[in-house]
BANU-11868 format. One record per residue: x, y, z of N, C-alpha, C, CB in turn; residue number from 1. Coordinates in Angstrom, 1 decimal. Glycine has a CB too. Layout:
nX;nY;nZ;caX;caY;caZ;cX;cY;cZ;cbX;cbY;cbZ;k
X;Y;Z;X;Y;Z;X;Y;Z;X;Y;Z;NUM
...
% end
This chain:
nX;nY;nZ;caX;caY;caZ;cX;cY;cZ;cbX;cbY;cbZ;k
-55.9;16.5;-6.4;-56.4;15.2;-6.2;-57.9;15.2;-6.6;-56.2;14.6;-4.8;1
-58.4;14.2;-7.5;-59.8;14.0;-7.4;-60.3;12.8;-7.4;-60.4;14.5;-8.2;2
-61.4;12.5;-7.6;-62.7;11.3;-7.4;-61.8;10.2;-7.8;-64.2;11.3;-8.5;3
-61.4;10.8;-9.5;-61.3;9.7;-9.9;-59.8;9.2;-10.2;-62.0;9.8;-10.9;4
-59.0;10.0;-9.5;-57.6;9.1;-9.3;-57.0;9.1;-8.1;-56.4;9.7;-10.2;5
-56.9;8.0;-7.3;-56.3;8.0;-6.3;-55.3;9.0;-6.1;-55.9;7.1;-6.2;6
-54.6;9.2;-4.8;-53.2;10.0;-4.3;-52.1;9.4;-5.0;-52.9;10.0;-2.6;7
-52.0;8.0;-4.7;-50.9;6.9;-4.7;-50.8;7.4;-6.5;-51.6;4.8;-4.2;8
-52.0;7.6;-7.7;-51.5;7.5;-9.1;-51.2;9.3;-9.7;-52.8;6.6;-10.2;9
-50.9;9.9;-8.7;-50.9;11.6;-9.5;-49.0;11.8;-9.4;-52.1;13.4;-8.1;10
-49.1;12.3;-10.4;-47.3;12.7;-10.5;-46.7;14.0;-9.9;-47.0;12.8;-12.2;11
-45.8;13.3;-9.2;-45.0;14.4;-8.2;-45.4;15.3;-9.0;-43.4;14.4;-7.9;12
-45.2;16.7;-7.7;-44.9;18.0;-8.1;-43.6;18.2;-8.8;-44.9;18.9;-7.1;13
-43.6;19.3;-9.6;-41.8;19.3;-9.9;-40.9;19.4;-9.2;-41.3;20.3;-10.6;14
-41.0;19.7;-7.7;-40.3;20.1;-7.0;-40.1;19.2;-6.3;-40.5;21.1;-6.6;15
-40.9;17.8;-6.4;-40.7;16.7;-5.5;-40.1;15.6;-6.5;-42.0;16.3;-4.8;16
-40.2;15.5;-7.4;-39.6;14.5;-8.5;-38.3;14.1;-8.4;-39.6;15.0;-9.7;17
-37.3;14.8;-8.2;-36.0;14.9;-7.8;-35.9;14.7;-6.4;-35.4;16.1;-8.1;18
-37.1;14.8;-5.4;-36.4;14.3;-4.4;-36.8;12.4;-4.5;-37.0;15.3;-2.9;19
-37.9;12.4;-4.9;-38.5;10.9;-5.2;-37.3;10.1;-5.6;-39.6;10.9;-6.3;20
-36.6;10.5;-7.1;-35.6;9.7;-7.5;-34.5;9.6;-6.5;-35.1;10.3;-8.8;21
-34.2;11.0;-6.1;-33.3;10.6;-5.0;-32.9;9.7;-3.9;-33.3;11.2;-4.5;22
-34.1;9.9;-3.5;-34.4;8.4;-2.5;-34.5;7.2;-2.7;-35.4;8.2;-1.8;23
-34.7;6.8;-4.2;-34.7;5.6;-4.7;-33.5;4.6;-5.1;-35.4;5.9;-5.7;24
-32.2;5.5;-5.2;-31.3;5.3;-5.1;-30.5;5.9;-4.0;-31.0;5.3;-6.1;25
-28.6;5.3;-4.2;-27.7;5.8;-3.3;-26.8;6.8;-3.9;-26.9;4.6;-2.7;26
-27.7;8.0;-4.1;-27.3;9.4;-4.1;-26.3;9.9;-3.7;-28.0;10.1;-3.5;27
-26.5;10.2;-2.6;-25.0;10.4;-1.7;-23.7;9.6;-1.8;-25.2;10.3;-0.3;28
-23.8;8.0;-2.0;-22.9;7.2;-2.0;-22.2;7.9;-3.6;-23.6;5.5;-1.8;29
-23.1;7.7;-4.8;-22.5;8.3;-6.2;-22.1;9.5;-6.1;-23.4;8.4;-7.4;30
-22.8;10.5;-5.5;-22.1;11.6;-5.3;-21.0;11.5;-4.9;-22.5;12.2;-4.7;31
-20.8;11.7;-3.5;-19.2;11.6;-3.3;-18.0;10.4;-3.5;-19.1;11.8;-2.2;32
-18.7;9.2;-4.5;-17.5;8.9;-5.4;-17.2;9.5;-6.5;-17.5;7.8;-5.9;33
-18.4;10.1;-7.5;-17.8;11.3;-8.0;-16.6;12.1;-8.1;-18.2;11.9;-7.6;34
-17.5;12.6;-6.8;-16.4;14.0;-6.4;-14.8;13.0;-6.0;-17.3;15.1;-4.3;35
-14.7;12.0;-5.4;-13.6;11.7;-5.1;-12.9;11.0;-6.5;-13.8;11.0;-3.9;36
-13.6;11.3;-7.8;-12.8;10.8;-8.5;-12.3;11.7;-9.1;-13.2;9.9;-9.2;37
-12.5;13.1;-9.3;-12.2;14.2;-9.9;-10.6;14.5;-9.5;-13.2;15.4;-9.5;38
-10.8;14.9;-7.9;-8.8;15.2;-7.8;-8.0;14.0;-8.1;-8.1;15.6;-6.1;39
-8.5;12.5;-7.7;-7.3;11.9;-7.9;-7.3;11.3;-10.0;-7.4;10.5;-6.6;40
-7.9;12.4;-10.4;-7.9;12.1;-12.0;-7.5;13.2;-12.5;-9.2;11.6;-12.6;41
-7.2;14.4;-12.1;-6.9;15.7;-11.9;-5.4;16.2;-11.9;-7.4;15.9;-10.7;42
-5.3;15.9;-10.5;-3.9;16.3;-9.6;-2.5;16.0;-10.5;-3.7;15.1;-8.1;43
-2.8;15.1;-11.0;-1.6;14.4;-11.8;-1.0;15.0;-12.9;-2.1;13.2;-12.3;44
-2.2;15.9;-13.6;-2.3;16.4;-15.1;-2.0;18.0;-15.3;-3.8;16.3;-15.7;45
-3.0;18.3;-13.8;-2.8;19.8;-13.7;-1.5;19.9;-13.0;-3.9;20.6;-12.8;46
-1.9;21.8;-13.1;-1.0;22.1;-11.9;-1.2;23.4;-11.6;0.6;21.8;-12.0;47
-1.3;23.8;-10.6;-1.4;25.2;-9.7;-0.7;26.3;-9.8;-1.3;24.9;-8.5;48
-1.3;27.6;-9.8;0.1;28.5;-9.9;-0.6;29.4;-8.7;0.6;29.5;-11.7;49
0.2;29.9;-7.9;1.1;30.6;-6.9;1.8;32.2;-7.5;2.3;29.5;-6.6;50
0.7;33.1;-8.2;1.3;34.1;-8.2;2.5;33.8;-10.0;1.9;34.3;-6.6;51
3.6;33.8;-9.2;4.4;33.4;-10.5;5.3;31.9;-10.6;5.6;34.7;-10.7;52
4.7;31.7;-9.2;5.4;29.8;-9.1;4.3;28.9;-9.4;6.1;29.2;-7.3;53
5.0;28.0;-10.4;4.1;27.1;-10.7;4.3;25.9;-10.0;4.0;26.8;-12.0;54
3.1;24.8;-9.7;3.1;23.9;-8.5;2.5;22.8;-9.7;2.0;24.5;-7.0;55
3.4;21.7;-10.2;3.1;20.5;-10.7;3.2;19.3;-9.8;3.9;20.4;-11.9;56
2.2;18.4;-10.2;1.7;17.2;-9.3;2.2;15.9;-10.4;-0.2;17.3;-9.0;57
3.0;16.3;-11.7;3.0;15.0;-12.4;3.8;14.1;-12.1;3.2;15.2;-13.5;58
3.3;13.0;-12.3;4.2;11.4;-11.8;4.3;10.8;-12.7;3.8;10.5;-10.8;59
5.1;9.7;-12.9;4.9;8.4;-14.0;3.9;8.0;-14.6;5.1;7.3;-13.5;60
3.1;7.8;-12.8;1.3;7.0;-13.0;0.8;7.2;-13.5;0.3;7.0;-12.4;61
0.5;8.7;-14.2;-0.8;9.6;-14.8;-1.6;8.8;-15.7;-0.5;11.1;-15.7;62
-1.2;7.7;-16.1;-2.4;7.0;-16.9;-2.9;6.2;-16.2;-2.2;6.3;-18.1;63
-2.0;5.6;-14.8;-3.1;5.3;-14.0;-3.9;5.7;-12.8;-2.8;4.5;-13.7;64
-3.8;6.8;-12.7;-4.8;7.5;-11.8;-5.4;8.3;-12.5;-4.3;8.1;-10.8;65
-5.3;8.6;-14.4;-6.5;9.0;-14.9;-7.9;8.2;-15.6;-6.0;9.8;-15.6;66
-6.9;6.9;-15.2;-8.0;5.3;-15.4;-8.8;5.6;-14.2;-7.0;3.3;-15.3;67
-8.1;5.6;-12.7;-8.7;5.4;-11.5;-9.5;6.4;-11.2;-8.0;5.2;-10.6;68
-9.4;7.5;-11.5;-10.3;8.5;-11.6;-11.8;8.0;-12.4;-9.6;9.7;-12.4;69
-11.6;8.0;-13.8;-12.6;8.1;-14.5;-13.1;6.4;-14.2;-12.1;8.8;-16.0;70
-13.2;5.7;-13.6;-13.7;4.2;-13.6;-14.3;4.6;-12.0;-12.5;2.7;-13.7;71
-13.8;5.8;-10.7;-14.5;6.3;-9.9;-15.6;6.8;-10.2;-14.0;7.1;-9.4;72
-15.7;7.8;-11.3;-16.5;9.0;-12.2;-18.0;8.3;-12.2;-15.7;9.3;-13.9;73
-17.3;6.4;-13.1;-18.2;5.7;-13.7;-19.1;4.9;-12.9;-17.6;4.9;-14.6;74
-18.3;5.0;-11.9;-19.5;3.8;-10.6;-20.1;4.7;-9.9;-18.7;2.5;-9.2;75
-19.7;6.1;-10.0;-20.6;7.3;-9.4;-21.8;7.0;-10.2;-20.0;9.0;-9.5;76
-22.0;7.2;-11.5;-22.9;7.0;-12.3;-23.7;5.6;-12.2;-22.4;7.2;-13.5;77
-23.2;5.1;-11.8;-23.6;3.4;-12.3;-24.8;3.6;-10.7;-21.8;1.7;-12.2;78
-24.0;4.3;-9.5;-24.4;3.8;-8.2;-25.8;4.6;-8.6;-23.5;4.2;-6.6;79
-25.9;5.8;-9.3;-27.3;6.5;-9.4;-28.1;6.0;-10.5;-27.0;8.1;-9.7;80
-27.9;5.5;-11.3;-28.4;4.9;-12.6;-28.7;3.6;-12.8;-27.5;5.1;-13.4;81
-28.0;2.6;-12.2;-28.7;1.3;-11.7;-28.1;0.5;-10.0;-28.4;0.1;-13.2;82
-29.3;1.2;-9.4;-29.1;1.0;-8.1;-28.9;-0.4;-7.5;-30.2;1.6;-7.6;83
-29.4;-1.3;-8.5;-29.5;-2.7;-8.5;-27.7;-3.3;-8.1;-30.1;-3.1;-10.1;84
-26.4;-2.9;-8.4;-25.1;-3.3;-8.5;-24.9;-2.4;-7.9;-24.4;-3.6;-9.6;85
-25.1;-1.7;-6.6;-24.9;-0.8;-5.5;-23.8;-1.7;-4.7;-26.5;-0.4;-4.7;86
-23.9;-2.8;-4.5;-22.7;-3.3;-3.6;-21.5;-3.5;-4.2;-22.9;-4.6;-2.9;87
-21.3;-4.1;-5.5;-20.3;-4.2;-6.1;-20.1;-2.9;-6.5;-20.4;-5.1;-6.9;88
-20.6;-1.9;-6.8;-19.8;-0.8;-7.1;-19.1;-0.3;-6.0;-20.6;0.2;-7.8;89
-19.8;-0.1;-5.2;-19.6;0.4;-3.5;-18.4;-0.8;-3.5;-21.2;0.2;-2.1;90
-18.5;-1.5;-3.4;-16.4;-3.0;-3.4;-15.5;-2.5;-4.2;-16.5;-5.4;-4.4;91
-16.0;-2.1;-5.3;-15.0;-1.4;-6.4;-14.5;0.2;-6.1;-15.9;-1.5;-7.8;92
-15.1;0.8;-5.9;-14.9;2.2;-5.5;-14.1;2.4;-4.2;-16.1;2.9;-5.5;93
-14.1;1.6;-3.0;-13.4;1.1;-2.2;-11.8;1.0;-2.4;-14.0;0.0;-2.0;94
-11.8;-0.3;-3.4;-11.1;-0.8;-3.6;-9.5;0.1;-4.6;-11.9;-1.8;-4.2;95
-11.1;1.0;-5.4;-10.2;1.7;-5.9;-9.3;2.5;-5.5;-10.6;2.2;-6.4;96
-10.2;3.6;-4.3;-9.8;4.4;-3.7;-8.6;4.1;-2.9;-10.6;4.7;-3.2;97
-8.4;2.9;-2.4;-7.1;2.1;-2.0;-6.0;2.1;-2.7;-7.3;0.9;-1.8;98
-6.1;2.3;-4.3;-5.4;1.5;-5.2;-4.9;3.0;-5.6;-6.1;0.3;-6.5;99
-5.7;4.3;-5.6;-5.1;5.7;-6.0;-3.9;6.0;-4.6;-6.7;7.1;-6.0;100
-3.8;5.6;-3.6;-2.9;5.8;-2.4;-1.6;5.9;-3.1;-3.1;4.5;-1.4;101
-1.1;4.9;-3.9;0.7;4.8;-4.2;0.3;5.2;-5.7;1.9;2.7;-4.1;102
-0.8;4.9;-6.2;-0.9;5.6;-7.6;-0.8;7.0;-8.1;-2.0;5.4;-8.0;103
-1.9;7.4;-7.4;-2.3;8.8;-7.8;-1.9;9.8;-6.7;-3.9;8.9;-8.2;104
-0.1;10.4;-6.4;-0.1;10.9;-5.7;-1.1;11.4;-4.3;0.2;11.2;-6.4;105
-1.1;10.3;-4.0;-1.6;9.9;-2.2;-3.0;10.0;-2.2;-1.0;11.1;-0.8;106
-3.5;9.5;-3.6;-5.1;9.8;-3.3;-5.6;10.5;-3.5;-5.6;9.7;-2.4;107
-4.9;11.6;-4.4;-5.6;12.9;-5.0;-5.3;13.8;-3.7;-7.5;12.7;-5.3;108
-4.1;13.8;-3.1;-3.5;14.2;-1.5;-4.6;14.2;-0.8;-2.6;15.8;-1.3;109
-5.5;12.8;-0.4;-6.4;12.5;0.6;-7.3;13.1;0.4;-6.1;12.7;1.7;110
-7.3;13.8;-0.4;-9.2;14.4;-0.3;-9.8;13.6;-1.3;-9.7;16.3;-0.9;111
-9.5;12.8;-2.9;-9.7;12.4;-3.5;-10.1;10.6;-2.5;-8.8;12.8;-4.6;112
-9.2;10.3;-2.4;-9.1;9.2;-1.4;-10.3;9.0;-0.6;-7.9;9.3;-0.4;113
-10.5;10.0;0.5;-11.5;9.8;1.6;-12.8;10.1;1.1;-11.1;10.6;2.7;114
-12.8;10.9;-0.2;-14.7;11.1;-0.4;-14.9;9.3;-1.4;-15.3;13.1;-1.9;115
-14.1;9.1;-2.0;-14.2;7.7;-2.9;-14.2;6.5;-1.9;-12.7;7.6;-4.0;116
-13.8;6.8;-0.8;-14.0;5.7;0.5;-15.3;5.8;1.1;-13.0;6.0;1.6;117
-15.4;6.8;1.3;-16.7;7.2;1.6;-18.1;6.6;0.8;-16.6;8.7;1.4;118
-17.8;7.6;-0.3;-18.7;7.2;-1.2;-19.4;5.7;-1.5;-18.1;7.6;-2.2;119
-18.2;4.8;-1.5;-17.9;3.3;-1.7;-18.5;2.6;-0.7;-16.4;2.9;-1.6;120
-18.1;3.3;0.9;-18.9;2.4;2.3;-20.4;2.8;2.2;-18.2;3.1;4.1;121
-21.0;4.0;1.8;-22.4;4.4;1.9;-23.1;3.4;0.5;-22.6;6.3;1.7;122
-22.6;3.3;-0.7;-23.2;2.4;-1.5;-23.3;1.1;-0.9;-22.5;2.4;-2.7;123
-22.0;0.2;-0.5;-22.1;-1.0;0.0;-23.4;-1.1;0.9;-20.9;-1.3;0.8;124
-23.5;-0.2;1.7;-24.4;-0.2;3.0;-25.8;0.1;2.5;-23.8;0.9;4.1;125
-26.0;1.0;1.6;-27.3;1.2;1.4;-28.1;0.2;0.8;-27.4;2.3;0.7;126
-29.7;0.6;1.3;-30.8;-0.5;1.0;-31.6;0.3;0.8;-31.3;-1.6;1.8;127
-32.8;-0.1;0.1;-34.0;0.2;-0.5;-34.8;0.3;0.5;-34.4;-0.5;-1.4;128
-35.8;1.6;0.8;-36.8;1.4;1.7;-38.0;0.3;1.6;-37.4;2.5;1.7;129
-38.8;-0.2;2.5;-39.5;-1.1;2.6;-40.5;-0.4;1.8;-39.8;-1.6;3.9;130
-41.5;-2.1;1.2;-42.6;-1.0;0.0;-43.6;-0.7;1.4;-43.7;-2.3;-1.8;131
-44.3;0.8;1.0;-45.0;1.5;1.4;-46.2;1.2;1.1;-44.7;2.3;1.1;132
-47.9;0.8;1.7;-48.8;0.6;1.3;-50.0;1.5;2.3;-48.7;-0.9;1.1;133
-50.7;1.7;1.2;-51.6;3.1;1.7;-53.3;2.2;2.3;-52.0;4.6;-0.4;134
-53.4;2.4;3.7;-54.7;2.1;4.3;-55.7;3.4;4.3;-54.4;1.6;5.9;135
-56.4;3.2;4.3;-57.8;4.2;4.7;-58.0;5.1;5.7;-58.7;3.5;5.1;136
-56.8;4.6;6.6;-56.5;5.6;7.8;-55.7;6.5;7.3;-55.9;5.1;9.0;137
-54.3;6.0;6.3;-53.5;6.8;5.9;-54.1;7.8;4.6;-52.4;6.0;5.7;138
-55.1;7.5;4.7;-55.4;8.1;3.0;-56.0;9.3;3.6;-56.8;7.2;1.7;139
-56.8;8.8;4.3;-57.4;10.7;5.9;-56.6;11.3;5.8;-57.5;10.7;7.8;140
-55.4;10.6;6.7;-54.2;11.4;7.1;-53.2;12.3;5.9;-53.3;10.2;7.9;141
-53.4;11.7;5.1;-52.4;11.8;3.8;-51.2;11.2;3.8;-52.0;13.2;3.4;142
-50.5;10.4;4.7;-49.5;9.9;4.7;-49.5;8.2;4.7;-49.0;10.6;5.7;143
-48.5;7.9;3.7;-48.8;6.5;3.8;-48.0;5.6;4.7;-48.7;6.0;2.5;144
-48.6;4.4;5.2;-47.8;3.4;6.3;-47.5;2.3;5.7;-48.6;3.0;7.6;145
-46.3;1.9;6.2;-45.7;0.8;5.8;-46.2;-0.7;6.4;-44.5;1.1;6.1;146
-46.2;-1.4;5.5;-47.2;-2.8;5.9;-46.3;-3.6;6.9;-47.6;-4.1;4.4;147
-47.1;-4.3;7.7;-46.5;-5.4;8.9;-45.4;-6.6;7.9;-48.2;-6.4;9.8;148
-46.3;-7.1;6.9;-45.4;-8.0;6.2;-45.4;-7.8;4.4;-45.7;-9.5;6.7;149
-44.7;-8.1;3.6;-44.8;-7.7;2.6;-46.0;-8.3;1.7;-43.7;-7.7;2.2;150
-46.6;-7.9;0.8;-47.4;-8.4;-0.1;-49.0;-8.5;0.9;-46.7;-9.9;-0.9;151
-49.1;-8.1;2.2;-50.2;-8.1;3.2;-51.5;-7.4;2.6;-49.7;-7.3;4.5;152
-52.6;-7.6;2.4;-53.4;-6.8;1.8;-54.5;-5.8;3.1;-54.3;-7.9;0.7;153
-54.3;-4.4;2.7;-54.9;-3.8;3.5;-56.2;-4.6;4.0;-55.1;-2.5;3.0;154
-56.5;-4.3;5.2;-57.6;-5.1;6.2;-57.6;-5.9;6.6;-58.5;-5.3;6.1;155
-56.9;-7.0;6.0;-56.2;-8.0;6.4;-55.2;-8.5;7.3;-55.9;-8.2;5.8;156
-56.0;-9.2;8.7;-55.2;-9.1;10.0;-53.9;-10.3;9.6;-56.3;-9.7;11.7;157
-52.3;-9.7;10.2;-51.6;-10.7;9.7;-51.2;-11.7;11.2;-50.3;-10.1;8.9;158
-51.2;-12.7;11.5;-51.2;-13.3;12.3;-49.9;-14.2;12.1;-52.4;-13.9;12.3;159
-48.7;-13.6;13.5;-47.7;-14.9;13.3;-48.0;-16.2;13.6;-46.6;-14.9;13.9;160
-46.7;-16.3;12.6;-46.6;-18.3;12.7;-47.0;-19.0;14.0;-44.8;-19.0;12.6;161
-46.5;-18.3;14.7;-46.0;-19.0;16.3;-47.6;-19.5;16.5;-45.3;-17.5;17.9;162
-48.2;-18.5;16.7;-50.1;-18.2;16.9;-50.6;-19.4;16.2;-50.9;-16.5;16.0;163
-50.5;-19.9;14.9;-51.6;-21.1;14.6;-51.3;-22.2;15.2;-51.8;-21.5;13.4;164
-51.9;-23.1;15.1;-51.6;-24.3;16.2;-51.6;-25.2;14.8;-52.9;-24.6;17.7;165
-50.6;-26.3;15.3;-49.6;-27.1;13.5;-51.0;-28.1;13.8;-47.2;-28.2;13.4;166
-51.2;-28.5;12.7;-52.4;-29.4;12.4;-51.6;-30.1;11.8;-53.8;-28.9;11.7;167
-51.9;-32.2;13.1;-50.6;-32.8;12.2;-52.2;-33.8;11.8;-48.7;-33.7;13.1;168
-51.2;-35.3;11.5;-52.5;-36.2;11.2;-52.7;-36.9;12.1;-52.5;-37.0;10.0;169
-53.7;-37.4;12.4;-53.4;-38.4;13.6;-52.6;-39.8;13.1;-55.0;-38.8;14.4;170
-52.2;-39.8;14.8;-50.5;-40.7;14.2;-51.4;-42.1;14.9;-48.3;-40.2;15.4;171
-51.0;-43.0;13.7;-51.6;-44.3;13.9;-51.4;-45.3;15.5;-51.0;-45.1;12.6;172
-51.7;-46.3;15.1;-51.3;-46.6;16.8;-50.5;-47.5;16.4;-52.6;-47.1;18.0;173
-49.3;-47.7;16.8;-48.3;-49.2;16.6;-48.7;-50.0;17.5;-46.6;-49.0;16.9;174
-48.8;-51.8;16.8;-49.1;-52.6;17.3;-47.9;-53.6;17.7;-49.9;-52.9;16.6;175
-47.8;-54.0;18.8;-46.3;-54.9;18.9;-46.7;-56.0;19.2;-45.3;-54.5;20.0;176
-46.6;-56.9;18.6;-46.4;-58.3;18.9;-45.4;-59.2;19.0;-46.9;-58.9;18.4;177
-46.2;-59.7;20.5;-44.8;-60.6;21.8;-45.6;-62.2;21.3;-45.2;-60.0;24.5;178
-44.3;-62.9;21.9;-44.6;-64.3;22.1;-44.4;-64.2;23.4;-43.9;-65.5;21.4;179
-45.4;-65.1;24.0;-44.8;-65.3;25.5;-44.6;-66.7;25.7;-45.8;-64.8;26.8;180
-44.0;-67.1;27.0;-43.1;-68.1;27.5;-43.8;-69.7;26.8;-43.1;-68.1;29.5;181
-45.3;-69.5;26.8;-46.0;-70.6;26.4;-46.0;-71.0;24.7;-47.3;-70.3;26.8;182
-45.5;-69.6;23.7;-45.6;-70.1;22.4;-46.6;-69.1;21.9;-46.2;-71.7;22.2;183
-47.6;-68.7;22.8;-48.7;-67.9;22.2;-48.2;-66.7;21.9;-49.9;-67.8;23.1;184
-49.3;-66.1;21.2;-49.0;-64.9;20.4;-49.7;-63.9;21.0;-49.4;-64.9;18.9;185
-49.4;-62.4;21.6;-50.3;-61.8;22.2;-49.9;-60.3;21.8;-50.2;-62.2;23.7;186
-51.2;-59.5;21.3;-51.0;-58.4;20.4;-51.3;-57.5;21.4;-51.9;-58.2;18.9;187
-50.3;-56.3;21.4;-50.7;-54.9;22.8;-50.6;-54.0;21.9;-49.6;-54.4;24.4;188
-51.3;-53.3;22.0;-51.6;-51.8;21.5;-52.9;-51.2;22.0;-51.7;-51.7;20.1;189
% end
């Protein structure tokens, strides 16, 4: 750090860069749709051997659970790559994962299933941290604090609504006019 560039404009270390991006998106949510699209896009095609017994998983479906796989694969990517369609992918990967159950032999036999569910509820749910804005105290400290309301400019006391007192206009005076019993006209206000 020096004179002449703030903290807030120097570029991560290398070793923090990756965690920066990380946090910026729903990491974990893409990750483990990912991972949960691999067995139930997998299971279907392969098959396991046992020494000298072979163990096949193939069904009818295989072109649709190697659709449902690889459209898992793709909202893993999408949830890390544009964080912006984080809920709808997270509805879709959900949805999917539901739809590999009678498809893709039981969901990739439940492990494919439950990380793609997973994956799906943590995208839906995730949000962006609040923007972060650096005071004079925090710049001492090195750590930056998060503002009371957004777009607030450091030093600047923010005062709720409740606190000002409503400045109306003054309200005119209504005039009513009566006749009384005699005919005359008599103005009260």
């Amino acid at each position: 750090m020096s004179a002449e560039y703030p903290a807030s404009r120097e570029v991560p270390k290398k070793e923090n860069r990756f965690k920066v991006w990380r946090q910026t998106r729903p990491f974990w949510a893409g990750l483990f749709t990912m991972i949960g699209g691999v067995p139930i896009a997998y299971l279907p095609y392969g098959d396991m051997r046992l020494g000298n017994v072979t163990l096949a998983m193939q069904t009818t479906a295989g072109a649709g659970a190697l659709i449902i796989g690889v459209l898992l694969i793709t909202l893993g990517l999408t949830m890390w790559f544009q964080p912006v369609v984080r809920v709808f992918a997270g509805i879709a990967a959900i949805v999917l994962a539901l739809v590999s159950i009678p498809v893709s032999n039981f969901g990739g036999l439940v492990i494919g299933f439950l990380f793609a569910l997973i994956g799906g509820a943590l995208s839906a749910s995730w949000a962006p941290a609040p923007p972060v804005e650096e005071t004079e105290d925090a710049q001492h400290d090195g750590r930056p604090e998060a503002s009371e309301e957004v777009g607030a400019e450091a030093g600047t006391e923010v005062v709720p609504a409740a606190v000002v007192p409503e400045q109306r206009e003054p309200e005119q005076q209504a005039t009513e006019t009566t006749i009384d019993a005699n005919g005359g006209r008599n103005s009260a206000g």
